[in-house]
VEXDREN-2710 file (C-alpha; in Angstrom, 1 decimal):
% VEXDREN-2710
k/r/px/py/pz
1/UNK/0.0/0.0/0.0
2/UNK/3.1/2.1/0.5
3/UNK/4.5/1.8/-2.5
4/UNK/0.9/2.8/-4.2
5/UNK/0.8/5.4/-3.0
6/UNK/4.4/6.9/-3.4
7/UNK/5.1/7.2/0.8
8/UNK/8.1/4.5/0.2
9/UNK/9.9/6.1/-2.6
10/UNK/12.4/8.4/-1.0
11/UNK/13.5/11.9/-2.0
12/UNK/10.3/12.6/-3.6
13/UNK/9.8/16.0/-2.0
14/UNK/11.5/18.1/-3.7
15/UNK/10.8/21.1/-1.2
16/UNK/14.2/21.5/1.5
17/UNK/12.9/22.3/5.4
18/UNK/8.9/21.6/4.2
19/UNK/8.7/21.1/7.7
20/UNK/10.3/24.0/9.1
21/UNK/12.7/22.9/11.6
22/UNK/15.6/24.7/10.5
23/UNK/15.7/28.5/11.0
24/UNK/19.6/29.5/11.1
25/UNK/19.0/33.3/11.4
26/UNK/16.3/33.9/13.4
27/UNK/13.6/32.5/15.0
28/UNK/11.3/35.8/15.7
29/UNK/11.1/39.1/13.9
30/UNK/9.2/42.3/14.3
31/UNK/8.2/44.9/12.0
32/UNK/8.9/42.5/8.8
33/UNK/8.2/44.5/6.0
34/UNK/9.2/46.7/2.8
35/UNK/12.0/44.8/2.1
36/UNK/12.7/41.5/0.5
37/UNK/14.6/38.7/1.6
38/UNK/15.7/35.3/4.4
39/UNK/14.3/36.1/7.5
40/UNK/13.6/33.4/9.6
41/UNK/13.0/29.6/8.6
42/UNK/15.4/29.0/6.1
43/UNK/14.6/28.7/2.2
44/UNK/11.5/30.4/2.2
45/UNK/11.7/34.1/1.1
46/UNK/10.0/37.1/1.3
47/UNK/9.6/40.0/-1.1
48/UNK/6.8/43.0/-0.2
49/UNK/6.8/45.4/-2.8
50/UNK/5.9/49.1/-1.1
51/UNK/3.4/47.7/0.8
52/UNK/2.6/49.8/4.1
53/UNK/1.7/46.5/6.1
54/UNK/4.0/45.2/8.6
55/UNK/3.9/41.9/10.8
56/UNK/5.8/39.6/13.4
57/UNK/7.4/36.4/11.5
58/UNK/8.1/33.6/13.7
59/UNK/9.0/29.8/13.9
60/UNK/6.5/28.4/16.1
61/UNK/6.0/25.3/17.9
62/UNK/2.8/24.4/16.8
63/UNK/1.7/22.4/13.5
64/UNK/-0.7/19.5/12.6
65/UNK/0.1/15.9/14.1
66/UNK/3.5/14.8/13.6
67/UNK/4.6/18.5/13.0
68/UNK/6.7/20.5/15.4
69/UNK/7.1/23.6/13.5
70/UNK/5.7/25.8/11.5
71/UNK/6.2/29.2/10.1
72/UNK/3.2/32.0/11.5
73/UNK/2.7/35.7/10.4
74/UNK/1.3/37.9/12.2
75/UNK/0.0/41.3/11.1
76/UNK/0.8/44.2/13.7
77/UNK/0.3/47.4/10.9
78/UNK/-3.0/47.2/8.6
79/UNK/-2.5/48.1/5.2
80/UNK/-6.5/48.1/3.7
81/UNK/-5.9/50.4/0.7
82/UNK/-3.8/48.7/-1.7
83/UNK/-2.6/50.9/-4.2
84/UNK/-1.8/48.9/-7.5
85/UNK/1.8/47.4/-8.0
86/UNK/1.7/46.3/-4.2
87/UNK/2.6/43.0/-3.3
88/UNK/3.1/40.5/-0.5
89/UNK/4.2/37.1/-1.3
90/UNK/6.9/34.2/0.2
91/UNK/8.6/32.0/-1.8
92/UNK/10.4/28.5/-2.3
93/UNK/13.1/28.7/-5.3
94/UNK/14.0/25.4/-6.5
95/UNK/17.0/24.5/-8.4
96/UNK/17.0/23.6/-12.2
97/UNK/19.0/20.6/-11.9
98/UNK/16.9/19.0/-8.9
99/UNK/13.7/19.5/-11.0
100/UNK/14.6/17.3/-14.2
101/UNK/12.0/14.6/-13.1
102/UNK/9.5/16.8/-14.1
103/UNK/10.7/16.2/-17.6
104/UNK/9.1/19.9/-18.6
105/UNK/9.0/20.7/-21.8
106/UNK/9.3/17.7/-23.4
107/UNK/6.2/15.0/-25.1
108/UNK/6.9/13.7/-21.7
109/UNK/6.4/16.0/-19.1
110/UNK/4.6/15.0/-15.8
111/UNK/2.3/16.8/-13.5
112/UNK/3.0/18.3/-10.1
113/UNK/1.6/18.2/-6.9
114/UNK/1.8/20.6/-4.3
115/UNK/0.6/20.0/-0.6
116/UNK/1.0/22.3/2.9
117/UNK/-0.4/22.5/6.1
118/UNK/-2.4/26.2/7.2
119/UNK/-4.2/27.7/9.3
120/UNK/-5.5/31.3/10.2
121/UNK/-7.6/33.1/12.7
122/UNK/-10.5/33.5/9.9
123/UNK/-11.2/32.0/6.6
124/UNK/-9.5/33.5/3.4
125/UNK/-8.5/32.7/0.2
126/UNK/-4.8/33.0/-1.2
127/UNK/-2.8/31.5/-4.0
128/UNK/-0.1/29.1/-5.0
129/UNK/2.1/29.6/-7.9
130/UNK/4.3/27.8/-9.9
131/UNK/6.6/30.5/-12.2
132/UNK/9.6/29.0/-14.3
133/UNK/10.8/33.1/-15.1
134/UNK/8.5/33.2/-18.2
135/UNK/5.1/31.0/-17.7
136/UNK/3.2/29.6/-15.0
137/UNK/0.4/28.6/-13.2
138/UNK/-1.9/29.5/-10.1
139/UNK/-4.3/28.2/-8.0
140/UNK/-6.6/29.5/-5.2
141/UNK/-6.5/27.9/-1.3
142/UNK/-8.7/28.6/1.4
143/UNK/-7.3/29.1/5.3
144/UNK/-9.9/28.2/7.9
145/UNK/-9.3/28.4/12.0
146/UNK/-8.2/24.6/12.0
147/UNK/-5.1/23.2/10.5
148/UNK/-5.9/21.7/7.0
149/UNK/-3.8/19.9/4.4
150/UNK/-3.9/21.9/0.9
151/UNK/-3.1/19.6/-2.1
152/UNK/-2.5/21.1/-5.7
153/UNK/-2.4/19.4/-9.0
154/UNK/-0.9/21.1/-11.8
155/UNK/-1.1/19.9/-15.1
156/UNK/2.2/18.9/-17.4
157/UNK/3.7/21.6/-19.2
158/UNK/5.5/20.5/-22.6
159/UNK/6.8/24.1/-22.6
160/UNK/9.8/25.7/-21.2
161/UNK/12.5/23.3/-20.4
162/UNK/14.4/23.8/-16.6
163/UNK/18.0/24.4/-17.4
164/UNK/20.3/21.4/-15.3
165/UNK/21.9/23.5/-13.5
166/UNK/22.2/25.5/-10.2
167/UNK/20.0/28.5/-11.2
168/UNK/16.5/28.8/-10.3
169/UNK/14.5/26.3/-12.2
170/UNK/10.8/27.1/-10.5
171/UNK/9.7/29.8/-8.1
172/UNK/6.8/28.1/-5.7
173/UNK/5.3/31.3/-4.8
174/UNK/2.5/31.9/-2.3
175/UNK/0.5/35.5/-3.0
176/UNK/-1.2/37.0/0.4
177/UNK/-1.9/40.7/-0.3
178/UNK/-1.8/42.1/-4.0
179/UNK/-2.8/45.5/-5.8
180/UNK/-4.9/45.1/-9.4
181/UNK/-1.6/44.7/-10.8
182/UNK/-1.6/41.3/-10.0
183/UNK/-5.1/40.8/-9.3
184/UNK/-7.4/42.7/-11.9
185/UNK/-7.6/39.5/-14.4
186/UNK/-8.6/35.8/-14.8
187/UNK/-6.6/34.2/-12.8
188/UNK/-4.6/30.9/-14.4
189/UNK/-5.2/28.1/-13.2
190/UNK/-6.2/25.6/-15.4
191/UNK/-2.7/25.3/-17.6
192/UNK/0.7/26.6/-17.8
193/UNK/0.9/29.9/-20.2
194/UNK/3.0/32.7/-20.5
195/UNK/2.9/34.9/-17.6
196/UNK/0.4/37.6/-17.7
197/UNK/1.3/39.5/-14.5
198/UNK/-3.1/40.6/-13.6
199/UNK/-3.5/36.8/-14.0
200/UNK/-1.5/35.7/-11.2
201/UNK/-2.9/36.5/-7.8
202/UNK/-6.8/37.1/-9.0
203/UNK/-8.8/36.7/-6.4
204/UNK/-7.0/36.4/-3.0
205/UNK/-7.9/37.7/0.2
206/UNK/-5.5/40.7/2.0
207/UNK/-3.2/39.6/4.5
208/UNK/-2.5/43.0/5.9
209/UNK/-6.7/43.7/6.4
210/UNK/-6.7/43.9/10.0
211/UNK/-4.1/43.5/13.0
212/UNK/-6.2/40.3/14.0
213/UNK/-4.9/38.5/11.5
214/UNK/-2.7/35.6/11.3
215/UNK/-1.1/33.0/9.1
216/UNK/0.1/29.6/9.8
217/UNK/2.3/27.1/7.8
218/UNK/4.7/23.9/7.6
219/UNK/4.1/20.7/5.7
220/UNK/5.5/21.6/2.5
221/UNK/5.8/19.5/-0.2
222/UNK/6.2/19.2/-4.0
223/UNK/5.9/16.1/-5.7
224/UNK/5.7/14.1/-9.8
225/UNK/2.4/12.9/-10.1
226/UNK/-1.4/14.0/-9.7
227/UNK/-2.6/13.4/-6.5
228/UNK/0.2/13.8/-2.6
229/UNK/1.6/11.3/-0.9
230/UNK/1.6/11.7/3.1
231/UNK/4.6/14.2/3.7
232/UNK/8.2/13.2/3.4
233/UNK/10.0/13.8/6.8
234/UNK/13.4/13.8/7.1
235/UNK/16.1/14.4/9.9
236/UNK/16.9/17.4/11.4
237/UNK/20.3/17.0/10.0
238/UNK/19.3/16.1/6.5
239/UNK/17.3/19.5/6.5
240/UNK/20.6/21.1/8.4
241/UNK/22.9/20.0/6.2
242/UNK/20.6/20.7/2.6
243/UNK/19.7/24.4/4.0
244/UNK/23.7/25.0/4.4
245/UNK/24.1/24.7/1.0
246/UNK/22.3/28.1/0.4
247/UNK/23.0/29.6/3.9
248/UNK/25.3/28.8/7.1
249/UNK/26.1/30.7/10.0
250/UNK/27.9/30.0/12.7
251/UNK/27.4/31.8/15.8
252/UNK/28.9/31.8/19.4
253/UNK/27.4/29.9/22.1
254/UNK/25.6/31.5/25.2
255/UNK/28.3/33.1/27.2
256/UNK/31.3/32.5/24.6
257/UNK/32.5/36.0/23.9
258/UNK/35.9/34.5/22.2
259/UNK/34.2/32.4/20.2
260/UNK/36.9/30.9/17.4
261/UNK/35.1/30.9/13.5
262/UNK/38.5/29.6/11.6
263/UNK/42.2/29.0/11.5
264/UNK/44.6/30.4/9.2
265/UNK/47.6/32.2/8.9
266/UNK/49.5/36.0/8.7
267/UNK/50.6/37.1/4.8
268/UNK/52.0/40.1/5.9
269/UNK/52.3/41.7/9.4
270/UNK/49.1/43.7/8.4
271/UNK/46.8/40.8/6.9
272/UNK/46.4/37.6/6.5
273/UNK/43.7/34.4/5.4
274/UNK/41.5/32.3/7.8
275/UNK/40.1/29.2/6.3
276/UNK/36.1/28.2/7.4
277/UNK/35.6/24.5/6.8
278/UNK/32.3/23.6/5.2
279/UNK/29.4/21.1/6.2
280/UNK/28.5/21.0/2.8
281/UNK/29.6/22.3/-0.8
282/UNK/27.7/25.9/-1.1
283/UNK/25.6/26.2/-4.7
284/UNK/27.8/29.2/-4.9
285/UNK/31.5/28.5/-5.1
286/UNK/32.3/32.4/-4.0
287/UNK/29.4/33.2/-1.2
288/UNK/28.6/36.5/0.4
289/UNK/30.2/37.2/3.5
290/UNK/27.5/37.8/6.1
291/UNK/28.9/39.0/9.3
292/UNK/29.2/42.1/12.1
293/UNK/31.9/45.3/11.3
294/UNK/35.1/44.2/11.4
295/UNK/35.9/45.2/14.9
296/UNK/33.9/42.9/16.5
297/UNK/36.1/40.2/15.5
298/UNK/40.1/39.9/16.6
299/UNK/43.2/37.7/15.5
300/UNK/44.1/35.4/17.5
301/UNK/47.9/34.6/17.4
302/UNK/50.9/33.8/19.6
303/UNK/49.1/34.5/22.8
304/UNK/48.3/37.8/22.2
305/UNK/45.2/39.3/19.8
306/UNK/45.0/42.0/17.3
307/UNK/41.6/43.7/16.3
308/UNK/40.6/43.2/12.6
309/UNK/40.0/46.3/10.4
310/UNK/39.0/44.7/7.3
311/UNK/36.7/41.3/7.1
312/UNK/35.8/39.5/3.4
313/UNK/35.4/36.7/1.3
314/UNK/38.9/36.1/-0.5
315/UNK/37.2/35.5/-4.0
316/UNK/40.5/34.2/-5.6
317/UNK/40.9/31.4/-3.6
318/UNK/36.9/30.7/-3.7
319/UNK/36.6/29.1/-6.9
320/UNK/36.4/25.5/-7.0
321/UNK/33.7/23.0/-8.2
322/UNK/33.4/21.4/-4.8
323/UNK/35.3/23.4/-2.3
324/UNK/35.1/22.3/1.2
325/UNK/36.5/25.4/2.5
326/UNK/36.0/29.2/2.1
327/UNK/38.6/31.7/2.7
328/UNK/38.6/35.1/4.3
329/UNK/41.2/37.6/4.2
330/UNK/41.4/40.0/7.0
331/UNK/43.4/43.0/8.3
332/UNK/44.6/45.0/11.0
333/UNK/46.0/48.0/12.0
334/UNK/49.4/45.9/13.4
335/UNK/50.7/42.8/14.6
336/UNK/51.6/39.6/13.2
337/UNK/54.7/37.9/11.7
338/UNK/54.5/36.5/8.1
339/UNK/53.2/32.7/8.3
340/UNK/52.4/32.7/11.7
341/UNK/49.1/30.5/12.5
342/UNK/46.3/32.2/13.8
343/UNK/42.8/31.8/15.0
344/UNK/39.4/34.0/13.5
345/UNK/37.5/34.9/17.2
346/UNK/34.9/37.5/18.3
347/UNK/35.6/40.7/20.1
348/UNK/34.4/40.2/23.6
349/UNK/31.1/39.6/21.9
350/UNK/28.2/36.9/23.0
351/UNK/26.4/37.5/19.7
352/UNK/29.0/37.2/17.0
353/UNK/28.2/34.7/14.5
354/UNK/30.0/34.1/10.8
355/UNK/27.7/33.4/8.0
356/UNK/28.1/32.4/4.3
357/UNK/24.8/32.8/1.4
358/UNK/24.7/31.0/-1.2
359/UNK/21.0/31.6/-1.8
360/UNK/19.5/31.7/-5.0
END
């Protein structure tokens, strides 16, 4: 009966954290708003376009049975007069070369299914989109006080082939508050067809239409075939260590003000490398440095410390295929001798951290 139904056959979720354990950055966030990016539970992203709304985002321990997490939204600032190109949406971006099951745009192509968990403090209806950068697909969803599984089906498309490579193949795209921009049409949703932006979001509800209301989510999955199989769960550390290819931070622990990032050694007296050993290969062979000023860090060397000036990725030595290390270069005002080893530490600081994106 397992196999039947697809629950035995693994990887089949193509979705990474569906079930929203992992959230390397943040757990809770005010004011979330206005601007577009990673905020809490890694992979899913957030892009508001002028929109006047704001709203807490938090992980939460709370979700359907067998769930531990979710991902809730809160608003805390109504926005009830939407002026046209507004927007408010979250999205999963999905490599090109994990989707070539899909078999799009060939005689062959199969369908998709797409499945989540929600819940709200009232009923509403939002949408689901699939967008490949040129055509796509929508359908509607309704939210109701009780946690309820959502399953999609959308059709083949023998259209628009996914590159095989590590570029974004498909946005997943969930649309909560919209201006007639997005909304004044038909909405698509009963084939794949070149985007027509009105035809994207018709319909939904707005998010941001009173202070009292929320947003709940986990369970996410997306699947070959017509009709979802019961949710693939994975280990915490398989969702660890497939988030960490896009995004990993590293960050002291309570009460470790010294907390030591990387080794490396001095070039000069003035500057030097430190090497950060990697979990996994990043998509990105040369990621973004994500980190405090400089002077919350210090070199560590020959029992004494120096306080760094300059922090950044060393792009030079950052481009291999598979690189299991990245390389920083830093440097300071004085200090070191000229292939002297050396450790990468914080400043005195309980909140350092060191983080790496890779995200698409």
């Amino acid at each position: 009966q397992l196999a039947d139904n697809g629950a035995a056959t693994p990887n089949r979720n193509m979705v990474i954290n569906g079930a929203m354990n992992v959230a390397q950055r943040s757990t809770s966030e005010t004011g979330v708003g206005g601007a577009d990016g990673y905020i809490t539970v890694d992979r899913f992203d957030f892009d508001q376009n002028t929109n006047a709304g704001r709203m807490t985002l938090t992980q939460e321990s709370d979700g359907p049975s067998g769930f531990a997490n979710c991902t809730k939204f809160a608003c805390t600032t109504a926005d009830t007069s939407l002026a046209s190109g507004q927007h408010f949406v979250m999205r999963h971006l999905l490599e090109g070369q994990n989707l070539q099951r899909l078999k799009k745009g060939t005689a062959d192509a199969e369908p998709i299914t797409v499945s989540f968990y929600v819940k709200g403090n009232a009923s509403a209806t939002y949408v689901c989109e699939l967008h490949d950068g040129s055509r796509q697909i929508s359908k509607t969803f309704a939210v109701t006080t009780s946690w309820n599984r959502i399953e999609l089906n959308f059709p083949a498309d023998t259209s628009g082939a996914i590159d095989d490579d590590n570029t974004v193949g498909i946005f997943m795209i969930w649309h909560f508050s919209a201006g007639s921009d997005t909304t004044g049409g038909t909405l698509n949703s009963s084939s794949w067809a070149s985007s027509v932006e009105a035809n994207r979001a018709a319909g939904i509800s707005n998010f941001f239409d009173s202070t009292d209301r929320t947003f709940f989510i986990t369970g996410v999955q997306m699947e070959v075939g017509s009709s979802a199989t019961p949710f693939e769960h994975k280990t915490f550390a398989q969702d660890l260590i497939e988030c960490q290819r896009y995004y990993t931070q590293e960050t002291a622990a309570s009460g470790s003000a010294y907390k030591r990032f990387g080794q490396g050694s001095w070039n000069i007296s003035s500057a030097g490398s430190v090497f950060i050993p990697l979990s996994t290969p990043m998509r990105d062979s040369s990621p973004t440095l994500v980190s405090k000023a400089a002077a919350n860090y210090l070199i560590y060397s020959a029992n004494a410390t120096d306080a760094c000036t300059a922090l950044a990725i060393n792009t030079e030595s950052n481009n291999g295929t598979h690189n299991r290390l990245v390389a920083l270069t830093f440097g300071t005002s004085s200090g070191g001798v000229s292939g002297e080893a050396l450790s990468l530490v914080g400043n005195n600081d309980t909140a350092s951290y060191i983080a790496l994106d890779a995200e698409l």
